[in-house]
N, CA and C atoms as a LAMMPS dump frame, in Angstrom:
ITEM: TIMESTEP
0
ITEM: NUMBER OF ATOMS
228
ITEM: BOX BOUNDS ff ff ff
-5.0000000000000000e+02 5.0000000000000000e+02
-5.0000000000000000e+02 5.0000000000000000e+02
-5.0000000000000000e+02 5.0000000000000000e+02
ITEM: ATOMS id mol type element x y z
1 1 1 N 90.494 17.077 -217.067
2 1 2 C 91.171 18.263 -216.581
3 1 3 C 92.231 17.839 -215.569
4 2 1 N 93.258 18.556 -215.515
5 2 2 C 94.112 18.388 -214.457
6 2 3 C 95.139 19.82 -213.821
7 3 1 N 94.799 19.347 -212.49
8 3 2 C 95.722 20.297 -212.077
9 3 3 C 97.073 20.549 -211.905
10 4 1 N 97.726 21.444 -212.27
11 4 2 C 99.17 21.053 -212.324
12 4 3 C 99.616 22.497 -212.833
13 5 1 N 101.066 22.832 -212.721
14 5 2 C 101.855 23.928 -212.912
15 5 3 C 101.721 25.064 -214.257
16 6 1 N 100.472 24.215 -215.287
17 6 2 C 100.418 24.774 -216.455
18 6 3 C 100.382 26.669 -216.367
19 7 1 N 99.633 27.183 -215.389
20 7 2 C 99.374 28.339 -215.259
21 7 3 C 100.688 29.484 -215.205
22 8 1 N 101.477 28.897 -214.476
23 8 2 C 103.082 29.301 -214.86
24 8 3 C 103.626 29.248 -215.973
25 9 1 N 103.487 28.282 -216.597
26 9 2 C 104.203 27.968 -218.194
27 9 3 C 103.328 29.183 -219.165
28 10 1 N 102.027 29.481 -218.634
29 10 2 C 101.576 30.108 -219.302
30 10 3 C 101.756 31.663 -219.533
31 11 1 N 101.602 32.168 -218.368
32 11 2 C 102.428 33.422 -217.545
33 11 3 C 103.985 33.64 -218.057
34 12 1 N 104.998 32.616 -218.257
35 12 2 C 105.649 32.79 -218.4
36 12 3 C 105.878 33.208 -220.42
37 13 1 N 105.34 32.797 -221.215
38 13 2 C 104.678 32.876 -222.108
39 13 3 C 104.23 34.493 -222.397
40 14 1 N 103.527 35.136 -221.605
41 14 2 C 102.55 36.374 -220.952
42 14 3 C 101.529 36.434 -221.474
43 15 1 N 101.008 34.66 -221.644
44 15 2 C 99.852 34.607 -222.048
45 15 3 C 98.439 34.473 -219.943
46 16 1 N 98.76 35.41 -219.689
47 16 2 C 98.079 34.98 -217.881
48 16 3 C 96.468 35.506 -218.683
49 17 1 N 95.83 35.36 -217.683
50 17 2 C 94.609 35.767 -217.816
51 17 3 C 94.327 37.08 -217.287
52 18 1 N 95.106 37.966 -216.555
53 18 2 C 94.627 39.147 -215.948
54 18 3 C 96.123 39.752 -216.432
55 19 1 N 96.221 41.069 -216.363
56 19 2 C 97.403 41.923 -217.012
57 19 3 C 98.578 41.677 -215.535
58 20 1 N 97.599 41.168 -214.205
59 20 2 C 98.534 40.964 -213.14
60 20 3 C 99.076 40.259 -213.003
61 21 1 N 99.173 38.805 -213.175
62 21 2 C 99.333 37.621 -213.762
63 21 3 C 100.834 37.535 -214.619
64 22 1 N 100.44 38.199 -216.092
65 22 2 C 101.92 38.489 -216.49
66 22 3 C 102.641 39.53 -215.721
67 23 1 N 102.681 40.441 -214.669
68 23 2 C 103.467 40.94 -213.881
69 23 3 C 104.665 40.184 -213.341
70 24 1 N 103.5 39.647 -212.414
71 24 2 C 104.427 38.368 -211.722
72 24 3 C 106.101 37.664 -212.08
73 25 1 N 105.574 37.608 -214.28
74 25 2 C 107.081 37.201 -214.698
75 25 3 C 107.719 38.678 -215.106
76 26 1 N 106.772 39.531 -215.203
77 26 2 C 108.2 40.678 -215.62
78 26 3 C 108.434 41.295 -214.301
79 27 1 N 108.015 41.16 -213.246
80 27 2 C 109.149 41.975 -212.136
81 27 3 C 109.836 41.228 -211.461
82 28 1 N 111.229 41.527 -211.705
83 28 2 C 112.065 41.137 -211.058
84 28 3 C 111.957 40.494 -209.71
85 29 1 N 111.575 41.253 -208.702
86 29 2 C 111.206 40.426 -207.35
87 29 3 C 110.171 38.837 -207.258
88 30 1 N 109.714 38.83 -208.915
89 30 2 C 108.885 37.488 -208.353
90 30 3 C 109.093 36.716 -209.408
91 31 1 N 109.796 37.114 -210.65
92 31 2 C 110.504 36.286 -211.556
93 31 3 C 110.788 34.759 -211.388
94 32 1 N 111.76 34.819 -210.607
95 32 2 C 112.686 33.235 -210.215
96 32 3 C 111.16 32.611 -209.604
97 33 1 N 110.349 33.072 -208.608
98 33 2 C 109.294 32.204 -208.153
99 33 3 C 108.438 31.492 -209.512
100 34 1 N 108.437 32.358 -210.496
101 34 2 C 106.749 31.857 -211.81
102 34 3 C 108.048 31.066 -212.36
103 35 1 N 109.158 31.109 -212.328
104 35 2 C 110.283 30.432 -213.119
105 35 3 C 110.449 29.03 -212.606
106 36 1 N 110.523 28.891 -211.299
107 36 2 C 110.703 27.544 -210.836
108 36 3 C 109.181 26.83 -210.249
109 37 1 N 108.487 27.633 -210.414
110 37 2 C 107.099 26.559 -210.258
111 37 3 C 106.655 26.174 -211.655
112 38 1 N 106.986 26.776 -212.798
113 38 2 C 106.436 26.245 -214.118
114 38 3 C 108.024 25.66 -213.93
115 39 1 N 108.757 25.07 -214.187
116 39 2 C 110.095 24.443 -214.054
117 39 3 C 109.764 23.082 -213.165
118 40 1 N 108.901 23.237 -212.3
119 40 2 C 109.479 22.235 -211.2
120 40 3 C 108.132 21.537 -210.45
121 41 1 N 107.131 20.814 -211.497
122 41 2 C 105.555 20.095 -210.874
123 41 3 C 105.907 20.004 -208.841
124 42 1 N 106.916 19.205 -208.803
125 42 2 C 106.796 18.981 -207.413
126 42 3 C 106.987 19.938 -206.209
127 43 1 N 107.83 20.874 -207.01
128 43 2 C 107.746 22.101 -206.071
129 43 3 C 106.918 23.176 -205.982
130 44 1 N 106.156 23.357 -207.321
131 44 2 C 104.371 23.677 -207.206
132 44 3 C 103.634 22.77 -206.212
133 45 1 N 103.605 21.658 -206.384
134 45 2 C 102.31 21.093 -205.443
135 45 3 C 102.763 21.415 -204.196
136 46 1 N 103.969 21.166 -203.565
137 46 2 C 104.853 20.986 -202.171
138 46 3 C 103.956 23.139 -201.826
139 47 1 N 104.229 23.934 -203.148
140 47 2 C 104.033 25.276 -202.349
141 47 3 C 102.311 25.243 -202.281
142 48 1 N 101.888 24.665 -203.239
143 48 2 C 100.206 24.794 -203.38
144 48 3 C 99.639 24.336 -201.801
145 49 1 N 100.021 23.026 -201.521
146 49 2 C 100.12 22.514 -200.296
147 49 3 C 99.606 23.262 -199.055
148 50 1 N 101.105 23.957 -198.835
149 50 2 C 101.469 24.815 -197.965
150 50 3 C 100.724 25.92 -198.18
151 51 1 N 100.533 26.538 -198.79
152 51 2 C 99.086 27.568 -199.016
153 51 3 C 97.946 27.434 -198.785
154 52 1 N 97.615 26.378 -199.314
155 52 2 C 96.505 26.067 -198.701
156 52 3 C 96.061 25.777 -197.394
157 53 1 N 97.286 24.974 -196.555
158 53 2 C 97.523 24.795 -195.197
159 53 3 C 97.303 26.073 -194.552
160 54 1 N 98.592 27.034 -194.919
161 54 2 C 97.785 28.327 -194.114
162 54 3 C 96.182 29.245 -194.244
163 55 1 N 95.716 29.091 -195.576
164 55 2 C 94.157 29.769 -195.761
165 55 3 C 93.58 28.623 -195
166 56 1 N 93.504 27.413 -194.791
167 56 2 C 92.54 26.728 -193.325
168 56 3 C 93.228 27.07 -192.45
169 57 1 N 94.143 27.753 -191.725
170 57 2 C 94.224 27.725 -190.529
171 57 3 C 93.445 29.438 -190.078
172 58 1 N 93.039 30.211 -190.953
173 58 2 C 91.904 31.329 -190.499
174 58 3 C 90.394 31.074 -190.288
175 59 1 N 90.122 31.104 -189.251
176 59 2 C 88.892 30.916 -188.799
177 59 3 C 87.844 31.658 -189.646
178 60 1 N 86.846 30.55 -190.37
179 60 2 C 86.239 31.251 -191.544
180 60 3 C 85.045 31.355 -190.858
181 61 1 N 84.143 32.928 -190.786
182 61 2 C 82.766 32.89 -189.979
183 61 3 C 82.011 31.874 -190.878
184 62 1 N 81.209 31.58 -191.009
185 62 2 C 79.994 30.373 -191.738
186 62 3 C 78.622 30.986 -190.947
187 63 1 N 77.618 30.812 -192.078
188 63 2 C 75.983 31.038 -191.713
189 63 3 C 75.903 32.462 -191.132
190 64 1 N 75.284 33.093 -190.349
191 64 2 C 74.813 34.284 -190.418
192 64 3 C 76.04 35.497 -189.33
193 65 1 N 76.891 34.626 -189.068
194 65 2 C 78.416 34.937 -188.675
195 65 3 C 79.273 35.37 -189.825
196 66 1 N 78.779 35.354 -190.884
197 66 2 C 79.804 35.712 -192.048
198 66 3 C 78.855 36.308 -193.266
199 67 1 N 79.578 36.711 -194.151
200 67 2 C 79.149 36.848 -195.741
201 67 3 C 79.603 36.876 -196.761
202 68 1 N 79.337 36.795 -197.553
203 68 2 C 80.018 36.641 -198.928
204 68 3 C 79.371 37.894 -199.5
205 69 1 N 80.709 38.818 -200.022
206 69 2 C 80.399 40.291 -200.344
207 69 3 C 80.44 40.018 -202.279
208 70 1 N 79.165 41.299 -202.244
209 70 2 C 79.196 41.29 -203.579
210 70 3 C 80.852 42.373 -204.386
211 71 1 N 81.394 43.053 -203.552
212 71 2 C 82.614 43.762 -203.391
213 71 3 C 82.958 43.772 -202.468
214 72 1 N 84.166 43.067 -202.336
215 72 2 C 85.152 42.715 -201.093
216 72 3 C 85.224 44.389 -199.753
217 73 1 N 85.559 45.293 -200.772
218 73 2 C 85.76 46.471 -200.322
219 73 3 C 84.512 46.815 -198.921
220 74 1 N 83.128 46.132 -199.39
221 74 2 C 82.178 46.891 -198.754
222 74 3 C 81.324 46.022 -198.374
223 75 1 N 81.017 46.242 -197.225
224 75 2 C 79.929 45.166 -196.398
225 75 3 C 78.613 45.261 -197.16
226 76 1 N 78.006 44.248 -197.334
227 76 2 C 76.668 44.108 -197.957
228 76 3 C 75.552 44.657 -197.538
């Protein structure tokens, strides 16, 4: 397996896995983004990166400080 930009190429295609997914390439406002990350491996990883950089910088509760919801919407 490998990780890499395929998920764009795919989307772009409007083969995504969720009906939201192919959104992404038909609206206009986010077009050029699914366009140049399936276009461009290094500028996927460079943004994957950086995403990820910011989701660790939120202080995640852990052990009985936190939970993992069975629906996001509603506390367990």
């Amino acid at each position: 397996m490998i990780f890499d930009n395929n998920y764009y190429k795919n989307v772009i295609e409007l083969k995504g896995l969720l009906r939201l997914d192919n959104a992404l390439f038909l609206d206009p406002r986010t077009k050029p983004y699914v366009m140049r990350m399936a276009q461009d491996r290094d500028y996927f990883n460079e943004q994957f990166i950086a995403g990820m950089a910011i989701l660790t910088e939120h202080n995640v509760l852990t052990g009985s400080e936190g939970e993992i919801r069975k629906n996001c919407q509603w506390v367990n």
